[in-house]
N, C-alpha and C positions, 0 to 999 in steps of 0.2 A: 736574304738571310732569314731565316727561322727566326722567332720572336720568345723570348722567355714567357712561358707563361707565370701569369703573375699569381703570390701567394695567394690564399682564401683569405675573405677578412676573415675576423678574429670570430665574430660574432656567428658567422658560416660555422667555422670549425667547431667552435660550441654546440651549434644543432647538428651536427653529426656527430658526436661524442655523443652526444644528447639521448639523439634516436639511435644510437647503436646499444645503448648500458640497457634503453626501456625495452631493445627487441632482447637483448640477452637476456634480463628479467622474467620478460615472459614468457619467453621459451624453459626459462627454469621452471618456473609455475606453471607453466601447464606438463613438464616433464612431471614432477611433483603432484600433481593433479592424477595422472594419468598413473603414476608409482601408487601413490592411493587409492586412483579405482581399482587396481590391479591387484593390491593386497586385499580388498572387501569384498571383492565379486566373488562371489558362490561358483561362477569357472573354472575359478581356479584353486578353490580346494580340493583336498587330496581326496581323488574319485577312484583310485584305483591303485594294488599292489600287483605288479605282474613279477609273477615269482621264476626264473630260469634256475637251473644248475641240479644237484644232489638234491634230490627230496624223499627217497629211499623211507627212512625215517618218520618223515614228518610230512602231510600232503601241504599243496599248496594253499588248502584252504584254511587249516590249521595254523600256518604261519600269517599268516592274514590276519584270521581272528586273535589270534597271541597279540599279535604287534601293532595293528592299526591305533587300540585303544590309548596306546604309549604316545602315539606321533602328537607332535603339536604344530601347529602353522598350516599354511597354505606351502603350496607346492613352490613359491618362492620365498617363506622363512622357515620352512622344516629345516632342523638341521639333523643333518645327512650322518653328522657322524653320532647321535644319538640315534637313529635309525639305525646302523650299524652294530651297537651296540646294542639295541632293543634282540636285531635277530640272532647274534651271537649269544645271546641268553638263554635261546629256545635249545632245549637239550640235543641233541647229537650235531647243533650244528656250531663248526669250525671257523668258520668265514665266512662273511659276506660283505660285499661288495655292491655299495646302494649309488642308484646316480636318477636325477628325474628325468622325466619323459613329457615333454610338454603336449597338453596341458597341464593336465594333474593328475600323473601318475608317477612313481615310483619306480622304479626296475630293480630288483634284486638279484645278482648273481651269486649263487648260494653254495658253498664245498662244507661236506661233511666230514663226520671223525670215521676211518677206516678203523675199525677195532683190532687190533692184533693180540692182546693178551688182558686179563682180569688185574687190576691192581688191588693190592693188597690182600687182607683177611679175609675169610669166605664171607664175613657181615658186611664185608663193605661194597659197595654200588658203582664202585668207579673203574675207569675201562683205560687202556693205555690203546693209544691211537698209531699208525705207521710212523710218525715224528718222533714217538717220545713221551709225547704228550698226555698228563692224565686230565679225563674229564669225566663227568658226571651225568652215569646216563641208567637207564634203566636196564640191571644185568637180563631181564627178559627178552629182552628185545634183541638179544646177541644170535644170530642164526647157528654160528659157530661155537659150540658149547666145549667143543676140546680144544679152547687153547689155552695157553700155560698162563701161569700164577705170576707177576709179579713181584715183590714185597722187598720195602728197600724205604729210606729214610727219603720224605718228600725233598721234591727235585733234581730225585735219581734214577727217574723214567726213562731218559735217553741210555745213560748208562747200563740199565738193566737189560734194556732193549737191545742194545747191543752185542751185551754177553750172551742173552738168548739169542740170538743169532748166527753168535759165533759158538754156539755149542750144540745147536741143531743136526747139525748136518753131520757132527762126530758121531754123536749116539744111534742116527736111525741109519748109520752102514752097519750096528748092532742091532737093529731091529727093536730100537728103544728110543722112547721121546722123553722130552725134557720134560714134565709138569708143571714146574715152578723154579725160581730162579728167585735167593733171596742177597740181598746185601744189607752185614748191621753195620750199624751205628757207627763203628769201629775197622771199616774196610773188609771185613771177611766175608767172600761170598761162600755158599753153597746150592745145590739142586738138589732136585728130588725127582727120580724117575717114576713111568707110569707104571714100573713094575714095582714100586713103594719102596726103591733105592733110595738109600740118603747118603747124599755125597759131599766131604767139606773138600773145599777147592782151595782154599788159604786165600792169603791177601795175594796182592801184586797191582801194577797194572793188568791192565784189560788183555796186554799181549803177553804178561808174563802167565795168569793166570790161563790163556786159552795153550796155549805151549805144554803148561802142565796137563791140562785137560786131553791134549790131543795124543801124546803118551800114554795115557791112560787106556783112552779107547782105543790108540793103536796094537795095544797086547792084554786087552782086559780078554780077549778071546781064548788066548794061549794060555793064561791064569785058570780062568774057567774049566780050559779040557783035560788040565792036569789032574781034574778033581772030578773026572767027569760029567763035569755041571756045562749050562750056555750062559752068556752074561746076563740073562735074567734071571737067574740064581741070585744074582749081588746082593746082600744085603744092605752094608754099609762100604763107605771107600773114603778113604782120606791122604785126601793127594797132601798134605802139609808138610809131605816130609820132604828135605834137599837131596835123599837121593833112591826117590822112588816115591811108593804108594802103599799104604796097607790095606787090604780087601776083607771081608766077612761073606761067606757064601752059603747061601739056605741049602739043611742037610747034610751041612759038611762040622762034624763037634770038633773039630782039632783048634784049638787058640789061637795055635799060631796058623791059621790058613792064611790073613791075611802078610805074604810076604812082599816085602819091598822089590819092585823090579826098576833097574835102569831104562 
């Protein structure tokens, strides 16, 4: 028969509890030892920004020198989302996306603002981006100098953005483009064409108003040739009414040119 073995004296078990707490001990302090060197070594400070993504705008050395001066820490106490935020400040850019790169670099994945239209007053500097979005950038630097005007009550970007795009595509089967696209205060939109048309669109939502708009342009042609004109005649046009339009056409003196059509 097998023999029980018998328990550890007591005094036994003591120097094993003993010698087990002094190795765990130590191994913390030197874990701690070793976190310390790790924070002070000159290794491991931030030696480097490697910049990926959109840099159109802005080169990559540029963002470097904007931003490194910002960072604090070594590559193990930068924090990452102050670095994000640092590069998010540098004008045309949108996002980024920071993660380190051991030893001591950085990586940036970088998305810029797609410009699509001028926000606000011709004094103002800020750009409306594919999103919606307005940001703060230098109108020089826009390659694309005809696109349209925003102007609308801040946080009405996407909105506006929208109507211009839902009224693009009516006007240039007319051989005319939107300029500007404004909404006040008070819900009323209107445009203004490149041929210096000024157009009140009334209120509604976004599908009521492009409804009325799309009427518009669908017989602004047949208005036109009754008067001889093309619809770059238009002076003015005021969709507000419920059941039709009134138009104003250059070189046309009659008052009433502009007739309401269904």
């Amino acid at each position: 028969m097998k023999q029980k073995a018998l328990p550890q004296p007591l005094d036994v078990r003591l120097m094993n509890i003993t010698a087990t707490v002094l190795f765990a001990a130590c191994g913390l302090l030197l874990a701690a030892a070793l976190g310390w060197w790790a924070l002070r070594h000159p290794l491991f400070a931030i030696g480097g920004i490697v910049v990926q993504g959109d840099v159109t705008h802005n080169s990559a050395a540029t963002l470097r020198a904007n931003v490194a001066p910002r960072l604090r820490g070594n590559f193990f106490t930068v924090d990452l989302n102050a670095a994000r935020q640092a590069f998010e400040a540098v004008p045309w850019v949108r996002q980024a996306v920071v993660k380190r790169q051991f030893p001591n670099k950085l990586r940036v994945q970088l998305q810029e603002h797609q410009p699509e239209a001028f926000w606000g007053v011709d004094s103002e500097s800020r750009l409306v981006n594919t999103y919606g979005e307005v940001f703060e950038a230098n109108a020089g630097d826009v390659e694309d100098e005809d696109m349209p005007r925003l102007v609308g009550p801040e946080g009405s970007g996407p909105q506006l953005l929208e109507m211009y795009r839902g009224l693009k595509p009516m006007l240039e089967k007319l051989d005319l483009a939107v300029e500007e696209v404004k909404l006040t205060g008070r819900g009323g939109w209107a445009m203004t064409l490149d041929s210096g048309a000024q157009v009140e669109l009334g209120r509604g939502t976004a599908e009521e108003v492009l409804a009325r708009s799309q009427r518009f342009a669908s017989t602004l042609t047949q208005v036109t040739a009754k008067y001889g004109r093309r619809p770059e005649a238009l002076v003015t046009a005021d969709l507000r009414h419920t059941d039709g339009y009134a138009v104003k056409l250059r070189g046309v003196t009659t008052t009433d040119v502009g007739t309401r059509r269904n």
